[in-house]
N, C-alpha and C positions, 0 to 999 in steps of 0.2 A: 080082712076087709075093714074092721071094726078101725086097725093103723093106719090104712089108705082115707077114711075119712076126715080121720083127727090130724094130719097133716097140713094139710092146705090153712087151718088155724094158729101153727104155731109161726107164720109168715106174717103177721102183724104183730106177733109177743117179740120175734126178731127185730123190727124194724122199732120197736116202743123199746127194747134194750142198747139196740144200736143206738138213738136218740140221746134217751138216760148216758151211755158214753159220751159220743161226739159233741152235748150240747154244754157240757160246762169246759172241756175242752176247747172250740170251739170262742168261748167265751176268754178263756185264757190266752189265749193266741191274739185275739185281739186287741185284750187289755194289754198286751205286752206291747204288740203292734205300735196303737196308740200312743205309748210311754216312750215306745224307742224312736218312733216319726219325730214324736215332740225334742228330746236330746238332741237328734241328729239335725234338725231345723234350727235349734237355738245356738248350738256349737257353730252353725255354719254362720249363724247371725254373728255372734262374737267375733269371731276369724275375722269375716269380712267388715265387721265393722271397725275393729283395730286399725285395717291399715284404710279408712275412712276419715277417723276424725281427729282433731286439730289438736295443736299444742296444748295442753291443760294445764293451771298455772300451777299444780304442785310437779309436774314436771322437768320444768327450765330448774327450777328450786333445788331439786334432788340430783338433777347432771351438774349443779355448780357442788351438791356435798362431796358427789363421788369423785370428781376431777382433785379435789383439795383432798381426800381420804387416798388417794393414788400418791401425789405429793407429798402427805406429810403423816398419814394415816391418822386423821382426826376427821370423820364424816360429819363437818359442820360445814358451815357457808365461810368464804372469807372475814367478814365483820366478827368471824368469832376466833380469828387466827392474829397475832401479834407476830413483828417482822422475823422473829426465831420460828415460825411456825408449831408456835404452842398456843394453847386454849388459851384465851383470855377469862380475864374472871368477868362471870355473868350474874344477872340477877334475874330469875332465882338459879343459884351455884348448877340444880342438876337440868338445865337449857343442854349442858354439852354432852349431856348422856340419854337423851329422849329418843334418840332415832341412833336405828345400825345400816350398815352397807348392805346386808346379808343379801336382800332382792334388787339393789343396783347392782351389784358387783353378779351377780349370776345374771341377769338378762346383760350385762356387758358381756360375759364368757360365751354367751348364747351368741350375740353379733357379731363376734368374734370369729366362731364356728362357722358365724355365715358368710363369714367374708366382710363384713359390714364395718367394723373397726377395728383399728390394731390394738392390743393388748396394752391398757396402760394410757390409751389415750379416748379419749371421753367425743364421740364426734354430734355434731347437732345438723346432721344431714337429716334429711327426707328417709332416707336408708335404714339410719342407725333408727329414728324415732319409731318409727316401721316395725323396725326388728326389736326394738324393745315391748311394744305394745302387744307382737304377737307371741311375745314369752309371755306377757299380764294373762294374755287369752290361754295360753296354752294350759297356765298355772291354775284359772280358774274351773278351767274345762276336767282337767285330773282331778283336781280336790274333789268336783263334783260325781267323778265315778270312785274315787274312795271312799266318799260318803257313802254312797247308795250300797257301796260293798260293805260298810260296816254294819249297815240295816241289815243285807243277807243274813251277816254272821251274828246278828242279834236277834234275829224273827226266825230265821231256819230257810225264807222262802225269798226263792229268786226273783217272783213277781212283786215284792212289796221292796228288795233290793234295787229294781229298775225303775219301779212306779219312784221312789225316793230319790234316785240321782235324778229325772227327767223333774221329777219337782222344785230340787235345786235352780236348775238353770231357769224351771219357768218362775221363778223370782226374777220382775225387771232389774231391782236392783243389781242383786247378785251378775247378770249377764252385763250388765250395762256398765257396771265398775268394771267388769274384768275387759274391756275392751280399749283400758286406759291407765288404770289409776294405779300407781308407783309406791303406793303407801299402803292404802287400808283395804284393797284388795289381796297384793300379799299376806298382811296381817289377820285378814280371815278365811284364806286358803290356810294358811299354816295353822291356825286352829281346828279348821276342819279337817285335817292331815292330821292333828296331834290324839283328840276327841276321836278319829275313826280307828286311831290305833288303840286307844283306852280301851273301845269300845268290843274290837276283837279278841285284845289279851283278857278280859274277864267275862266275856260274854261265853262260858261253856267249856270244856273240854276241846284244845286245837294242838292241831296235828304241829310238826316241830319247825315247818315252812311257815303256816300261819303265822305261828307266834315270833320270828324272823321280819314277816312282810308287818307285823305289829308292830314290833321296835324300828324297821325302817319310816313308818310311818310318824310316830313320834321322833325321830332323827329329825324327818324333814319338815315336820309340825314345831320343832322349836328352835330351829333354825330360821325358817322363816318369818315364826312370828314374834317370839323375844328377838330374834337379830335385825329386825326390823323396827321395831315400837318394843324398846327394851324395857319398859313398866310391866309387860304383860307374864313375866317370869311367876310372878304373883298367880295369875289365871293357872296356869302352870303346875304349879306346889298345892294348890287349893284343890284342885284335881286330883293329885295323890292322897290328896286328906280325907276327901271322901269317900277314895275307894279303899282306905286303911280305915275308916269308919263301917262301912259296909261291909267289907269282906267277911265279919262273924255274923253274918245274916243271909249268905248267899247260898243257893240251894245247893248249886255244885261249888264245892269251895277250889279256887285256882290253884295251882299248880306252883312248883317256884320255878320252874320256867316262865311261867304267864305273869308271873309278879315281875319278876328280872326282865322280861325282856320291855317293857316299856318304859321301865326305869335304866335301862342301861343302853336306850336308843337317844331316851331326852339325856342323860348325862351326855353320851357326844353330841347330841346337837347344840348343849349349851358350850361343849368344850371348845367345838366350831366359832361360835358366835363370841367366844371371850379371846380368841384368835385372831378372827379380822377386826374386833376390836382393843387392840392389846393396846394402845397410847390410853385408852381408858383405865385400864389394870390397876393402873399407881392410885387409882381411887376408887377401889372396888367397894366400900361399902356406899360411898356416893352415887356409884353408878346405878345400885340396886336400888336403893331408898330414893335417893335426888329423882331419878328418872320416874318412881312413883308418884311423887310430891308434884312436880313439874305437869303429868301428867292429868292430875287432877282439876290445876288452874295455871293452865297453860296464857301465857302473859301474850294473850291476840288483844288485837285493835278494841280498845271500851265502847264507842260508841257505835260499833256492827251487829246490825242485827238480820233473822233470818226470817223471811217472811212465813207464817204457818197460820194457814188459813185464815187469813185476811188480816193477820195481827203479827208486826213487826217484835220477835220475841230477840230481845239483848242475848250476844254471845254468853257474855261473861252473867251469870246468877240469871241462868232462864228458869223459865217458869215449870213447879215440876210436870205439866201435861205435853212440854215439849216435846219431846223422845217419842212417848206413848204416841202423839200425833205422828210423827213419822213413820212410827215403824208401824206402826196398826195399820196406816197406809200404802205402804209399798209392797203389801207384800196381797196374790189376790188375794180375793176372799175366801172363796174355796177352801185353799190351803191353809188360811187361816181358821178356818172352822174346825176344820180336822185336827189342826194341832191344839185348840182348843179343849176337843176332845179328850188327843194321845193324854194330854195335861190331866184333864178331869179323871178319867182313867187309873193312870201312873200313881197319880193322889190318893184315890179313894180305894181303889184296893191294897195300896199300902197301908192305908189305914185300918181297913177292914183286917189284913192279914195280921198287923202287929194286934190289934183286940183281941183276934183267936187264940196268938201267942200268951196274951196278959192273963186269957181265961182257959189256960193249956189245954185249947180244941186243935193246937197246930204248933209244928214242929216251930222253933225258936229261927230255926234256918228256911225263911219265909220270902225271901226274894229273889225273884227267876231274872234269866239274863235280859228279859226284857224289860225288868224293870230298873236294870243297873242301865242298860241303855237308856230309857228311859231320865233318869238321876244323872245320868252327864249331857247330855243334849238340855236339860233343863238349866243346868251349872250354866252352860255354855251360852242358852239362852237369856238368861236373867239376872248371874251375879254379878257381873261387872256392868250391865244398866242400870241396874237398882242400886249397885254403889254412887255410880254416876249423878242420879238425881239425888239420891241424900245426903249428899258430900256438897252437893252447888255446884254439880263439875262445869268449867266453861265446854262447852257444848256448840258445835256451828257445822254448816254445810248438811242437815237433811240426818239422815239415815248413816252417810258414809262411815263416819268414826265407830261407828257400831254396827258394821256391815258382818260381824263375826258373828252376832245375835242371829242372824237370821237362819244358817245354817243347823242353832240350836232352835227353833223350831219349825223349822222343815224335818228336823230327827224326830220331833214330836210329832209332827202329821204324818209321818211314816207309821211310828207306833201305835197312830191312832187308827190310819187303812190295815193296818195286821188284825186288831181287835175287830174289826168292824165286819170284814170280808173275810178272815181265815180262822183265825183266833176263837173267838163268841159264837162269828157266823152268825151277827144281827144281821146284815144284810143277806138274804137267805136266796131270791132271785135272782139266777145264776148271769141273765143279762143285763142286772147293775150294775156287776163288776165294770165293767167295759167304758161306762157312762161316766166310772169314778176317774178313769184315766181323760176322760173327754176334756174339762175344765183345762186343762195340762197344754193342752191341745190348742186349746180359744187363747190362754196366754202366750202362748207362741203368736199366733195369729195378730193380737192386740202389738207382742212388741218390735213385728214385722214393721208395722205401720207406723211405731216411734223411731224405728231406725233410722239412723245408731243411737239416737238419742232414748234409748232404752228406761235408761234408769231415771227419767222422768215421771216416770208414770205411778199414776195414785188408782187405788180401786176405788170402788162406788162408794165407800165412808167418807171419804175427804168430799165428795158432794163437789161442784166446779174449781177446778184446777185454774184454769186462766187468771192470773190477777189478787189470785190470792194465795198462790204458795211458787216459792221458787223451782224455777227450773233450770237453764244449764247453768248452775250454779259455779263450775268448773271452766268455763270460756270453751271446750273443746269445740262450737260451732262457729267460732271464728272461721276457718276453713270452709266449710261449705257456705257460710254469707258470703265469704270474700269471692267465692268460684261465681255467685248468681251476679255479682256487681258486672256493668258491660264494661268492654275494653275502652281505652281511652276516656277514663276519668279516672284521676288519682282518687286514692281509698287509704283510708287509716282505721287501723284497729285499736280500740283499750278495752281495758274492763274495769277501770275505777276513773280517775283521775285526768284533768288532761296531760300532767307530765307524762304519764304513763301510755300517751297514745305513741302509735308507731306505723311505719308504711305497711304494715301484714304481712311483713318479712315471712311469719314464723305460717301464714297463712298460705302465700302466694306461691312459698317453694316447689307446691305441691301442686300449683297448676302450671298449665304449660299454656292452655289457649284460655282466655274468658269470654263470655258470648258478645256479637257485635251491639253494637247501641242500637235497637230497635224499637221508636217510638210507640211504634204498636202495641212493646211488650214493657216497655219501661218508662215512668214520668218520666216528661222533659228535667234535662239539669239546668241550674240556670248558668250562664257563663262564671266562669270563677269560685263556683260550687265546689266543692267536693263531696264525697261519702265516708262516712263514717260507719264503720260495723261495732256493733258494741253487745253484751251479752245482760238479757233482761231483766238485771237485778234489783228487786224493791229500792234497795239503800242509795241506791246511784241512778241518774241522770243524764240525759242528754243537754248541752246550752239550749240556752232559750231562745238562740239565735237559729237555732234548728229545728226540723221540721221531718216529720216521720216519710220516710222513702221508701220503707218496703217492709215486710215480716213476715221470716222463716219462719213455718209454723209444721205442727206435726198433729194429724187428728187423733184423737183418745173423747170415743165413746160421740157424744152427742157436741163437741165443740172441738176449736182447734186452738191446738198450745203454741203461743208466739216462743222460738229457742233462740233467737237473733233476730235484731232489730239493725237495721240501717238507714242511716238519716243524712240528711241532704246537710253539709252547712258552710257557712262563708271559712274560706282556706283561713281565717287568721280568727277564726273562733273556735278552734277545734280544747273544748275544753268544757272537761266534765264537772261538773257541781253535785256533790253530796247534799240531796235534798233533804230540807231541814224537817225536822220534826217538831 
């Protein structure tokens, strides 16, 4: 009798243990949810914004190096090719060693595949532009689940390896360059390609596939990004040096397979990139050094500047809060707090741990794999911008040139959500977790709204965006201004200068109807008018003969961002003025 009563009481001690289970569970499912909704929305934003927007002017740029690298194999522009089809001598000598084919010549193999151009011939269809853009996205979209995979293999835990790729993408930047840019998105996919192989081959004890998928990793991290921006061989080596300074410090010490296989994936990917660039060979220590030199005061336009926060900052010797203004900006905040954090963290327990060692409380072999993660995601973050400003590097276009930084601390807000939710387990209430993937979520949301125009966007520090920092600094919205202009009024596009205006060729190819003239919807034109489309950049100017017509604008937060302007002006003014300072 005495067991017939005590029964009916253990039906609440089941249902408070069932709880105690299902509820952090529960909680995990949906931070996962959250993290993978966010990936799978922003992947589809790239995709679809790729085959959205417009010629971007390092584009046309890089189809005349590759056309001339087919021809003569020298990936330069004509102006640096003499009637033998050899280099000319330039000033500074390593101009002709700064850039590789490695990411033209694969999204051409890619078009190729698609039907889109024949092999050998460089095409500037609608098609081909198309199919190149959707290799930028495709490249960006991988780096970023390599990334998140090398978190996995540096934290242990698949939620803090998903939370960290879906973090990548929700960087505007990051989404918003890979839906275009031919240069320095390559160049910080292959970093982040090179950095998640590091980060595998010495993060722990890996099975014999791992350490395979590591060195492919590094293959295709320094292919891409030495064979791209051939200065960065440096980022590269410096890499090695850290992790041959660290290795007598590491708790589990690596393997010589884990040492070998990432040094013997970057040897071929360098052997790749000394390949398609073999007319460079016959001056191989120019190529290495010149291409650095070059690199650092890159001989752009002297009197361009970039607008950053309401202050016209010169390419050439900016100022050093320049950079830190962008990049502190682009990236949200959220994610910047956290990797603030991961930082603070990675530091001060290093520190702590090497004192233990000085006062033999702790083993000499004091640093776990997340703190060697931790030590290249910072590399990646920090060395090459901090050389940047102390060197005087000339510096322009926003964030893009150093679009590789960002993915070294997004590696830091990963290590920072490991410490916080699994690691420490400061955050102890099990339905925080969930809230932590939220943020992730809202930036999705936010760069919905700037689409395609993505990488536009600043978080709440930069304070109003309109008027006082550039935006499509790249021209890619020529296309969509040129699609709102009606039919039957000519239209001309530039972005500096008025020699430089043109019919919208690079624009128009992509529409097929433009909408009818409707008073209702559009000011009157006056007779003999035209439109001009032009892209909003501080340093440049509409005539003064013209008169503002309309602007494309994109909302972010409490205002709206003009990304193209188009303006009403007489057919025989069409000409721009570099407005003086």
């Amino acid at each position: 009798m005495t067991k017939l009563k005590k029964a009916p009481l253990m039906l609440p001690q089941i249902f408070l243990a069932a709880k105690r289970v299902v509820k952090p569970i529960a909680a995990l499912v949906l931070f996962a949810s959250i993290s993978a909704v966010t990936a799978l929305w922003i992947s589809g934003q790239i995709i679809q914004g790729s085959q959205l927007v417009g010629i971007s002017s390092d584009e046309g740029i890089h189809l005349g190096r590759t056309a001339n690298w087919f021809r003569t194999g020298w990936y330069l522009p004509p102006r640096f090719l003499d009637e033998n089809h050899n280099a000319r001598e330039v000033n500074p000598p390593g101009r002709i060693h700064a850039y590789g084919p490695s990411f033209s010549v694969s999204a051409h193999v890619f078009n190729v595949a698609l039907g889109r151009e024949e092999f050998g011939r460089i095409s500037r269809s609608p098609e081909a532009f198309d199919g190149r853009r959707l290799f930028t996205a495709l490249l960006g979209i991988v780096a970023s689940v390599a990334f998140g995979f090398s978190l996995y293999s540096a934290t242990g835990s698949r939620m803090i390896g998903l939370w960290s790729g879906a973090a990548l993408l929700a960087v505007p930047a990051w989404a918003g360059y890979a839906m275009f840019h031919p240069k320095d998105l390559p160049v910080a996919a292959g970093l982040t390609f090179f950095v998640a192989g590091m980060v595998i081959a010495f993060s722990g004890k890996k099975s014999r596939h791992a350490l395979i998928f590591a060195g492919l990793l590094c293959l295709i991290g320094v292919y891409f990004s030495v064979g791209t921006r051939t200065a960065l061989w440096v980022y590269c080596a410096s890499a090695f040096i850290l992790i041959l300074l660290t290795i007598p410090f590491l708790i589990t010490r690596p393997t010589i397979e884990a040492v070998l296989a990432p040094i013997i994936g970057s040897i071929a990917g360098f052997a790749l990139v000394m390949a398609l660039q073999y007319r460079n060979m016959a001056q191989f220590a120019d190529w290495l050094i010149g291409s650095v030199f070059v690199s650092v005061a890159f001989p752009a336009a002297q009197r361009r500047t970039t607008l950053t926060a309401g202050i016209p900052v010169s390419w050439h010797n900016p100022d050093w809060w320049y950079l830190p203004a962008w990049m502190g900006t682009a990236i949200p905040t959220f994610i910047l707090l956290i990797s603030l954090f991961g930082m603070i963290w990675a530091f001060w327990s290093t520190i702590i741990r090497a004192r233990n060692v000085a006062t033999k409380q702790e083993s000499w072999r004091f640093l776990s794999r997340t703190h060697i993660a931790a030590l290249l995601f910072g590399q990646l973050a920090f060395m090459l911008p901090v050389a940047a400003i102390i060197m005087n590097s000339t510096m322009y276009g926003g964030v893009r040139q150093h679009l590789y930084a960002v993915p070294g601390l997004v590696g830091l807000a990963g290590i920072g959500m490991y410490i916080l939710v699994i690691n420490k387990n400061i955050i102890k209430n099990t339905w925080v977790l969930p809230l932590m993937a939220l943020p992730l979520l809202f930036s999705a949301y936010e760069q919905s709204k700037l689409h395609p125009f993505n990488y536009i966007y600043r978080n709440t520090l930069a304070g109003p965006v309109d008027g006082r920092r550039e935006t499509d600094m790249h021209g890619v919205g020529d296309r969509i201004g040129a699609e709102q202009t009606p039919e039957g009024i000519d239209i001309f596009c530039t972005r500096r200068q008025a020699n430089r205006a043109n019919r919208c060729a690079g624009a128009l190819q992509w529409i097929s109807e433009r909408p009818r003239f409707d008073e209702s919807l559009h000011p009157p034109i006056a007779e003999g008018n035209v439109l001009l489309v032009m892209r909003p950049m501080a340093m440049y100017s509409a005539p003064n003969e013209c008169s503002l017509w309309q602007d494309v604008t994109r909302p972010l937060r409490q205002e709206h961002i003009v990304v193209v302007r188009v303006f009403e002006c007489p057919a025989d003014q069409i000409v721009l003025r570099r407005r003086r300072r």
